[in-house]
MIDOSE-1310 file (N, C-alpha, C; in nm, 2 decimals, decimal comma, always signed):
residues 128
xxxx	-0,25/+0,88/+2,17/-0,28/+0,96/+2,05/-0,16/+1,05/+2,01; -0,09/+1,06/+2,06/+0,05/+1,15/+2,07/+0,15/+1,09/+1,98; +0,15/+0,93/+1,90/+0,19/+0,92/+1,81/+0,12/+0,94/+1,69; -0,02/+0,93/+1,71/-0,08/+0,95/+1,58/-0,10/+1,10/+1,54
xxxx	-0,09/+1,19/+1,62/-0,05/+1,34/+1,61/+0,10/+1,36/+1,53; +0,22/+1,29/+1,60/+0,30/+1,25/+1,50/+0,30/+1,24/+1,36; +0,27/+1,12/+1,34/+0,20/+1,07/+1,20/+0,15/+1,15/+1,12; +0,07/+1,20/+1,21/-0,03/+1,30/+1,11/+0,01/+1,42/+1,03
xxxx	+0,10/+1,46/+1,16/+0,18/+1,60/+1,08/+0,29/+1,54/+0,96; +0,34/+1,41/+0,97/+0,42/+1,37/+0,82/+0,39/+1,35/+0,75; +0,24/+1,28/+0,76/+0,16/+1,25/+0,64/+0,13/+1,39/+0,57; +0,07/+1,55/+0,63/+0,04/+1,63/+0,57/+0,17/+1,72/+0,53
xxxx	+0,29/+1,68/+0,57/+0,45/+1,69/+0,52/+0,47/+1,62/+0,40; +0,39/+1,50/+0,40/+0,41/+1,47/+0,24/+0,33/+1,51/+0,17; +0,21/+1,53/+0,21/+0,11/+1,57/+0,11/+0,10/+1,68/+0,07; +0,22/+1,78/+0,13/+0,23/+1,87/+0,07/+0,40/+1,92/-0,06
xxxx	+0,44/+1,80/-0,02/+0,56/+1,76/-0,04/+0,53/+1,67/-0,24; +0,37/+1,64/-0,21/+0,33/+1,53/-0,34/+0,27/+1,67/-0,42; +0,21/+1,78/-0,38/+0,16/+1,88/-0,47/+0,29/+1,97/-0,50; +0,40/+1,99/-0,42/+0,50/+2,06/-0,49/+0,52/+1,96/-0,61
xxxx	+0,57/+1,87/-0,59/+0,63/+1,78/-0,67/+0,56/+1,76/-0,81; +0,45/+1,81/-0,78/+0,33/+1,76/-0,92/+0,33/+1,89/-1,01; +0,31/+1,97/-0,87/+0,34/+2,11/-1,01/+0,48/+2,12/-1,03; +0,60/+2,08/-1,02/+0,68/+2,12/-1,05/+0,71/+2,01/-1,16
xxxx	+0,67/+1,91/-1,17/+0,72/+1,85/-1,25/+0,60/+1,85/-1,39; +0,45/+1,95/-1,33/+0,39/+1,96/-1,43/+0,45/+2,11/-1,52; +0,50/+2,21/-1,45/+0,58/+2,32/-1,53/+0,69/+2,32/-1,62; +0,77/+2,18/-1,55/+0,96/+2,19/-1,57/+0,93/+2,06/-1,71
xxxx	+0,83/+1,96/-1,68/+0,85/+1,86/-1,81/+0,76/+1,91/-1,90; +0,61/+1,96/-1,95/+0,54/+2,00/-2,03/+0,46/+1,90/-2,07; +0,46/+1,78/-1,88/+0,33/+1,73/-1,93/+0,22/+1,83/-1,89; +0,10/+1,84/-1,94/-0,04/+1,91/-1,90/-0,13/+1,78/-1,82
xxxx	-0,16/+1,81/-1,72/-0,29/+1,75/-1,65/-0,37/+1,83/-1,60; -0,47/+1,88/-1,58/-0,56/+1,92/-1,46/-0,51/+1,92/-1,33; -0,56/+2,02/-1,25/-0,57/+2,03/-1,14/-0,61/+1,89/-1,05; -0,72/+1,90/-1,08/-0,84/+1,76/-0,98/-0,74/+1,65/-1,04
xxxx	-0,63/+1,62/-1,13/-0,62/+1,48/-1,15/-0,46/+1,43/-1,04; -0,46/+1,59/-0,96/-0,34/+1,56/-0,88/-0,40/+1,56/-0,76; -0,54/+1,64/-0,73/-0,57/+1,65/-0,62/-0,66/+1,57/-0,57; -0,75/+1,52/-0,66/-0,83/+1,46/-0,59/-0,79/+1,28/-0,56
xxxx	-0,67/+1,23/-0,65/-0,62/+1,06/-0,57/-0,53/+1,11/-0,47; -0,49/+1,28/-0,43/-0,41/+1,29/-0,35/-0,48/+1,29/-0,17; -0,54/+1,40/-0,21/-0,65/+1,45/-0,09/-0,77/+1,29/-0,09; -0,74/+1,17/-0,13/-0,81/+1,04/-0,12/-0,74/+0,98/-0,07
xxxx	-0,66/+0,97/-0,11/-0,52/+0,91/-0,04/-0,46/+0,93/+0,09; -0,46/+1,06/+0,09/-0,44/+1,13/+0,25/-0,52/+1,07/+0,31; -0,70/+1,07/+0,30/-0,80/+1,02/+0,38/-0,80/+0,88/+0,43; -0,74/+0,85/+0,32/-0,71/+0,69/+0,34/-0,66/+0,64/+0,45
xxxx	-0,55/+0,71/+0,42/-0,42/+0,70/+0,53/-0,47/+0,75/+0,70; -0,56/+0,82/+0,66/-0,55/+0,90/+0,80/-0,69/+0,78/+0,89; -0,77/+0,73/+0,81/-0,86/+0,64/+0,84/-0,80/+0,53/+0,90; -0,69/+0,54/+0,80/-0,64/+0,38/+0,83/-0,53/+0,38/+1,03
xxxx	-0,49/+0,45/+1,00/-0,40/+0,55/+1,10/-0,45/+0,54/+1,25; -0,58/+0,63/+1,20/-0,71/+0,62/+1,31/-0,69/+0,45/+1,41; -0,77/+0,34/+1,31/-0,77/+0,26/+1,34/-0,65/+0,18/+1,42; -0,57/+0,17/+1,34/-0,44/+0,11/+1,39/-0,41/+0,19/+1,52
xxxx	-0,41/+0,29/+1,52/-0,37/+0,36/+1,72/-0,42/+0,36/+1,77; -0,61/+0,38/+1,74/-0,70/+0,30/+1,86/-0,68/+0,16/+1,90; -0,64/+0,10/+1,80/-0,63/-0,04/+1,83/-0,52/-0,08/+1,94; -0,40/+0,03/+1,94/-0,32/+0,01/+2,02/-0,28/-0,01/+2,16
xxxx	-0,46/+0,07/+2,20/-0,45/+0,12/+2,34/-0,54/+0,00/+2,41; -0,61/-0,10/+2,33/-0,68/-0,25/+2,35/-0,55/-0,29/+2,38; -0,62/-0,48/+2,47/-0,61/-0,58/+2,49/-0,49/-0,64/+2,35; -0,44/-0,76/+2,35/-0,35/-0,83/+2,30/-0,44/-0,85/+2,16
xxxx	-0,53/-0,93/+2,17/-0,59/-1,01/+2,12/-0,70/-0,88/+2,01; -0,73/-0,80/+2,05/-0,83/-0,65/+2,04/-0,73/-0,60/+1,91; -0,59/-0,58/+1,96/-0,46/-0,50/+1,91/-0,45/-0,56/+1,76; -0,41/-0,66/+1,79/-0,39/-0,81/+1,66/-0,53/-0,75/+1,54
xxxx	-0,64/-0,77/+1,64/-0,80/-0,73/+1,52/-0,75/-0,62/+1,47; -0,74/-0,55/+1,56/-0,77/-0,39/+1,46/-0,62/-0,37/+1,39; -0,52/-0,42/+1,37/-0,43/-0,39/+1,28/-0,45/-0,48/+1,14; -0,55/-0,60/+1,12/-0,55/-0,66/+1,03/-0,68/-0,61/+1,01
xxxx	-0,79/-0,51/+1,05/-0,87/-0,44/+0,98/-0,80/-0,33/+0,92; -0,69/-0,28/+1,04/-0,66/-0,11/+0,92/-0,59/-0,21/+0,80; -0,51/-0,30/+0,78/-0,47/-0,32/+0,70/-0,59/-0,36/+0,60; -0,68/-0,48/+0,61/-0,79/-0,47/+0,51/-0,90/-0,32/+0,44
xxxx	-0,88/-0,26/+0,56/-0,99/-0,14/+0,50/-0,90/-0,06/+0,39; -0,76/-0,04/+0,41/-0,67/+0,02/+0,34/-0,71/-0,07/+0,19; -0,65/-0,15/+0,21/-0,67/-0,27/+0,06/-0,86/-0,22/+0,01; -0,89/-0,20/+0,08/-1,11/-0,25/+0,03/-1,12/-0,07/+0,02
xxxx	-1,05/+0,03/+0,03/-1,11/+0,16/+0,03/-1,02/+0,20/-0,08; -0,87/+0,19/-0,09/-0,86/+0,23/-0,26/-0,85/+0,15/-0,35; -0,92/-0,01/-0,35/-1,00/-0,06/-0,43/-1,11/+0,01/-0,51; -1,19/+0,09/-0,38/-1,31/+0,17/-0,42/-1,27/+0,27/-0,49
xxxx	-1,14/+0,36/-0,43/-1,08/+0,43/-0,48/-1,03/+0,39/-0,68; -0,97/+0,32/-0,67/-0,96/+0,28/-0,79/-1,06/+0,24/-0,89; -1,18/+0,21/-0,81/-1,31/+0,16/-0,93/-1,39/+0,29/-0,96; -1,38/+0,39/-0,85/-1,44/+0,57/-0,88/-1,33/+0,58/-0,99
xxxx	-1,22/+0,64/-0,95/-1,16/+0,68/-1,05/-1,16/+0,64/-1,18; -1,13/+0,48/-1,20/-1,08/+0,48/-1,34/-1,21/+0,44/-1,42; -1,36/+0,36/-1,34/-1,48/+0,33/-1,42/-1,59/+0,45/-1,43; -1,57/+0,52/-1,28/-1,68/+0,62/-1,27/-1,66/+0,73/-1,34
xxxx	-1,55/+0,76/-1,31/-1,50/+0,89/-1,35/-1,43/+0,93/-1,48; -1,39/+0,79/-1,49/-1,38/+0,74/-1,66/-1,24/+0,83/-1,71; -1,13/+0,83/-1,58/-1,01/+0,84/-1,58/-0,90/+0,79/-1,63; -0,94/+0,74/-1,76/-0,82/+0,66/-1,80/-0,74/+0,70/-1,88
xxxx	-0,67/+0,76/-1,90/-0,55/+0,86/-1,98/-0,41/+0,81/-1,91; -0,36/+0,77/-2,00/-0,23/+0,76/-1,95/-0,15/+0,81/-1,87; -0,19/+0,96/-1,83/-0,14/+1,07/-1,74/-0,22/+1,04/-1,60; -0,38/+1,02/-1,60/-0,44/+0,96/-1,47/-0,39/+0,86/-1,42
xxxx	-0,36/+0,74/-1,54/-0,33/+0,60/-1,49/-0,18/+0,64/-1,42; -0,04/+0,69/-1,46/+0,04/+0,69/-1,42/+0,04/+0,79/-1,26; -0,03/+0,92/-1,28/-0,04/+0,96/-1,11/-0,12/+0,87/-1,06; -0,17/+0,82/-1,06/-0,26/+0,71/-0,99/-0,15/+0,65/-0,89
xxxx	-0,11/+0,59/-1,00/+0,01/+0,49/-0,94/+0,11/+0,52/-0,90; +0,15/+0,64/-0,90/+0,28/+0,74/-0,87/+0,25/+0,80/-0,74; +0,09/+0,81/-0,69/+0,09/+0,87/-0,56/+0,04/+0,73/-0,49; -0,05/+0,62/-0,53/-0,01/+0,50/-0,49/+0,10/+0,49/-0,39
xxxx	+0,18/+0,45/-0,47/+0,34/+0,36/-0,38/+0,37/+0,49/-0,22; +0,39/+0,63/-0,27/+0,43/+0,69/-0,11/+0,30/+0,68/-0,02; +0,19/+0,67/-0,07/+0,06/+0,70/+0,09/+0,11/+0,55/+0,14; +0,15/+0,41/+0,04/+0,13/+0,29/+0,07/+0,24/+0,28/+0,19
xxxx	+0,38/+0,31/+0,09/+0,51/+0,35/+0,16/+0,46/+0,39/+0,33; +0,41/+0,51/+0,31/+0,39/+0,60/+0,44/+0,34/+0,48/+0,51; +0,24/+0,45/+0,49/+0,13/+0,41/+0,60/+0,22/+0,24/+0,61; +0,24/+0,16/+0,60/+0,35/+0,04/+0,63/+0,46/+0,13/+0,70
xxxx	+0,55/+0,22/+0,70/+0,66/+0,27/+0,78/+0,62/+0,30/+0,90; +0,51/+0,39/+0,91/+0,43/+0,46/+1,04/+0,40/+0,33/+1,12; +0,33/+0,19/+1,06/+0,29/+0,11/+1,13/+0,43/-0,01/+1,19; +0,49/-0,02/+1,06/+0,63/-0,11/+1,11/+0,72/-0,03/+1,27
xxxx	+0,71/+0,12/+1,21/+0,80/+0,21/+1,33/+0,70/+0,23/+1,47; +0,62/+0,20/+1,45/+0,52/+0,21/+1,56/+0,52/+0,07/+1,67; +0,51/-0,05/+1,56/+0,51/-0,17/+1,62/+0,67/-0,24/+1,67; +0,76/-0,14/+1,60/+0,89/-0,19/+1,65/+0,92/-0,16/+1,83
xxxx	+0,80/-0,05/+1,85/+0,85/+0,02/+2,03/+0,77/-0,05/+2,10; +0,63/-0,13/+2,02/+0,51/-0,18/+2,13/+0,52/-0,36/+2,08; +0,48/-0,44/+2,15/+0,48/-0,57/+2,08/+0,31/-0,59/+2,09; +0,29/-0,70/+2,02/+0,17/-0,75/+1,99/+0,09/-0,82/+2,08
């Protein structure tokens, strides 16, 4: 668990790193968005990640075969939870403004980024 303690603290290094960056670029350019439209795919995203996280370093402390399952689950639950993530937002919540659609997708790519780096750098020290 002492790598996922790791992890954890960079993930909440970015995620705090993704709200400077939102207000600052909501002050300095004069786009206007809300509050909730940075926070809440942000603070989902983090969950995501940390879910996904979870899994993959329990998995690591299993059998060969155990190891293998639970890294092609965190990977599918990642894919199947901001699927859901994406169907709340953009049908439920009825977030579709070109400014939602674009943070959407703007905080997308780093949780995705993050969470593939953590797992590639993780799997580069342990084998399968």
């Amino acid at each position: 668990m002492k790598d996922f303690r790791k992890w954890f603290i960079w993930l909440l290094l970015m995620d705090a790193a993704v709200f400077i960056a939102g207000f600052i670029v909501r002050y300095l350019s004069g786009v206007v968005f809300p509050f909730s439209y940075l926070a809440v795919p942000a603070l989902s995203f983090t969950f995501i990640t940390v879910v996904i996280l979870l899994v993959f370093f329990t998995g690591l402390k299993k059998d060969q075969a155990a190891r293998t399952m639970h890294i092609l689950v965190a990977i599918s639950l990642k894919l199947l939870l901001e699927l859901v993530l994406a169907l709340v937002w953009f049908f439920i919540a009825k977030k579709t403004s070109l400014t939602s659609l674009f943070l959407f997708f703007v905080l997308y790519l780093p949780f995705t980024v993050f969470a593939t780096f953590a797992m590639f750098n993780t799997l580069k020290t342990k084998s399968l």
